[in-house]
C-alpha positions as CSV (number, residue, x, y, z in Angstrom):
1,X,0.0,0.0,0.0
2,X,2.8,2.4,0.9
3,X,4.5,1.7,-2.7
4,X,1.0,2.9,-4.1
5,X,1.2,6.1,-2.1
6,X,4.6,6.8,-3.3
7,X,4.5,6.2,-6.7
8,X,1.2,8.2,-6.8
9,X,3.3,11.5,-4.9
10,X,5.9,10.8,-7.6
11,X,3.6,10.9,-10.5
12,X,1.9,13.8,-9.1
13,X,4.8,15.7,-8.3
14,X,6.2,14.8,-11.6
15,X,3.1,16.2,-13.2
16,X,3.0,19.6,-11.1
17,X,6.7,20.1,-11.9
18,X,6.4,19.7,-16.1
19,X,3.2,21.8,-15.8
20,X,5.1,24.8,-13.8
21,X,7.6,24.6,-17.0
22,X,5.1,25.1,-19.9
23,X,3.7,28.1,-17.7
24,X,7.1,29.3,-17.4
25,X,7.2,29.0,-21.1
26,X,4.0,30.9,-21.8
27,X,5.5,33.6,-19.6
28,X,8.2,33.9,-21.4
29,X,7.1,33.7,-25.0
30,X,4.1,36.1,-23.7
31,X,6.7,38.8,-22.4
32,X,8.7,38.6,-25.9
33,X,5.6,38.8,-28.2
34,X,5.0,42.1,-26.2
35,X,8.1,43.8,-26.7
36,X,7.1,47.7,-27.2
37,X,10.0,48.8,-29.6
38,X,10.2,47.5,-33.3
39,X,13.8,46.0,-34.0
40,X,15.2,45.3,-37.2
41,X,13.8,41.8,-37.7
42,X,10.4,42.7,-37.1
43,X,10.7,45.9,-39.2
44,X,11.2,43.0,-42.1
45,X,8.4,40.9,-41.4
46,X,10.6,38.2,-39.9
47,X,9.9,39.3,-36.2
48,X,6.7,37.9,-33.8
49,X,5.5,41.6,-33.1
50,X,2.4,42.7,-34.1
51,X,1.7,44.8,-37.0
52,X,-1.2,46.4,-38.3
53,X,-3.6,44.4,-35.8
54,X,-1.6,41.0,-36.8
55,X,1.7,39.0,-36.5
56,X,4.2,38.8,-39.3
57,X,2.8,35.0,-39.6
58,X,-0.3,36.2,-40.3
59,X,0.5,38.9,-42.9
60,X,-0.6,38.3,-46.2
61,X,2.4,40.1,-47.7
62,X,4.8,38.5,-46.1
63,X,7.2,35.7,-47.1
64,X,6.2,33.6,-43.6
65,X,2.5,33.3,-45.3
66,X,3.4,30.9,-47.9
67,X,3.7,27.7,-45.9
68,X,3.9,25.2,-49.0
69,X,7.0,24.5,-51.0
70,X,7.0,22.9,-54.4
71,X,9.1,20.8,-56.3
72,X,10.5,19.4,-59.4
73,X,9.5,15.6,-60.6
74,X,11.9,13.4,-58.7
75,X,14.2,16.2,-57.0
76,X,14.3,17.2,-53.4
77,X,16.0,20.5,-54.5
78,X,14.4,23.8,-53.4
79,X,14.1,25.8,-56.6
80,X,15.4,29.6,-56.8
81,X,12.0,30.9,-56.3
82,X,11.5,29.3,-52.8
83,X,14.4,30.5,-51.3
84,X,13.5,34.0,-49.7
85,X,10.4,32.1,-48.3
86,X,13.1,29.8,-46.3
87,X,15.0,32.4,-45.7
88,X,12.3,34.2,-44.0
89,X,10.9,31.3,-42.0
90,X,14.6,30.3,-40.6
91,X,15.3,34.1,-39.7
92,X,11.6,33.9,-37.9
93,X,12.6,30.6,-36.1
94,X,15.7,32.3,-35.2
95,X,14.5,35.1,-33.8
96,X,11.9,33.0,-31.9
97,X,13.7,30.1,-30.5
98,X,10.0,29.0,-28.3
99,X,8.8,27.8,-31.6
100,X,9.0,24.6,-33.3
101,X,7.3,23.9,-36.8
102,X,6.8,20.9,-38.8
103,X,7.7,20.1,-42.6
104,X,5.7,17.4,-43.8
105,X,7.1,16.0,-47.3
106,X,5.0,14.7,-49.8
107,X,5.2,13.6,-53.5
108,X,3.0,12.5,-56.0
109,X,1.6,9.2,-56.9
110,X,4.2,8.3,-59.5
111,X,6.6,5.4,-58.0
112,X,6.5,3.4,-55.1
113,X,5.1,3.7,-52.0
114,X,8.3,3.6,-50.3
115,X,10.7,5.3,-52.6
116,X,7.5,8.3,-52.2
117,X,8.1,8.1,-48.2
118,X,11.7,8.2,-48.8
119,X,11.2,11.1,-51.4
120,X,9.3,13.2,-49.1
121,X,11.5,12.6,-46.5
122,X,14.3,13.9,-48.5
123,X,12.4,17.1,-49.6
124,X,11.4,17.8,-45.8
125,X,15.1,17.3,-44.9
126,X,16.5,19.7,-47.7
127,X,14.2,22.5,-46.6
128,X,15.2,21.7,-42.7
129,X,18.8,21.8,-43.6
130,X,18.2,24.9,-45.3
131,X,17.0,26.7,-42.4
132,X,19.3,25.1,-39.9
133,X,22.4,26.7,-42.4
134,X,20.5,30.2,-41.9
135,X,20.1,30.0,-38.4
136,X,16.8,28.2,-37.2
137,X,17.9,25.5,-34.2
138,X,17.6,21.7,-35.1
139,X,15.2,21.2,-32.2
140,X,12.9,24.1,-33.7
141,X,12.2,21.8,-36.5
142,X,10.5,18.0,-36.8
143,X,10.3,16.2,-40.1
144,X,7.9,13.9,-41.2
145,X,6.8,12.2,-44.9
146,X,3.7,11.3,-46.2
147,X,4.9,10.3,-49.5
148,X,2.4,9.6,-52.0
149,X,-0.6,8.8,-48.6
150,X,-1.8,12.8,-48.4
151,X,-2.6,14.2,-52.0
152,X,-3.5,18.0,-52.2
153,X,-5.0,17.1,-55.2
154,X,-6.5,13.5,-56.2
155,X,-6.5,13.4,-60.3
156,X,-4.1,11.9,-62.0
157,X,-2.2,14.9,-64.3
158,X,0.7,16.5,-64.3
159,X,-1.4,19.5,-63.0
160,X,-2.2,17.3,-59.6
161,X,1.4,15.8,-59.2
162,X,2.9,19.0,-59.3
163,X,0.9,20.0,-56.8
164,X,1.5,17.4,-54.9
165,X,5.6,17.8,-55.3
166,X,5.5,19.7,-51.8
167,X,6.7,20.3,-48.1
168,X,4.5,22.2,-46.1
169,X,5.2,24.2,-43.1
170,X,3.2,23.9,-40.1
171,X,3.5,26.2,-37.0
């Protein structure tokens, strides 16, 4: 009975002490995001301020609102016009090291299920390596692949698959 009780004080405390961090956390992240003076970095778009009424995430015209990422048949490669949108998402991740993002790879339906996974994987890695090299934090960013399994579009045309050549960038 006595074990009982004292695994049950551990578990408890254990609980009590990971849920004083997150709210330490959410102080901190809280007391950044309401930072009176406007630096450099949020002067460009990059930083987690608000502007107009909204955060540079949620800006229209900025870089950080495309989330998606396209890609040539069979190449993991981030073409030229992709790159100031990386750019801008690494400098953002660098300027708020709180937040961690996901890419999701994808491809289209053209070869095997596991060289799609393994496709997708790569394309999610090139874009995380991009924006580790610009100064985003490897633990700010988590990689997975879908391969071929979460279409954005379901016919069967080059008009689809190169829609479905992607990484997308969740926050």
């Amino acid at each position: 009975m006595s074990i009982r009780l004292a695994l049950f004080m551990f578990l408890a405390l254990f609980i009590l002490g990971c849920s004083k961090e997150t709210k330490e956390e959410s102080a901190t992240v809280e007391d950044h995001t309401t930072t009176p003076a406007d630096t450099g970095a949020e002067a460009r778009g990059t930083g987690d301020s608000e502007q107009g009424g909204r955060s540079a995430l949620d800006d229209p015209n900025s870089p950080l609102a495309v989330r998606v990422i396209y890609f040539e048949y069979d190449s993991s490669e981030v073409l030229p016009q992709y790159r100031n949108v990386v750019e801008a998402h690494a400098a953002y991740l660098a300027g708020n090291p709180n937040t961690v993002i996901t890419l999701e790879g994808h491809a289209d339906e053209r070869g095997s299920r596991e060289y799609n996974l393994a496709l997708g994987e790569r394309r999610a890695y090139g874009v995380k390596s991009q924006m580790t090299l610009l100064g985003a934090k490897d633990n700010q960013i988590r990689t997975v692949s879908y391969g071929e399994e979460r279409p954005a579009l379901e016919d069967h045309d080059e008009g689809a698959w190169s829609k479905n050549r992607r990484v997308e960038i969740l926050y």
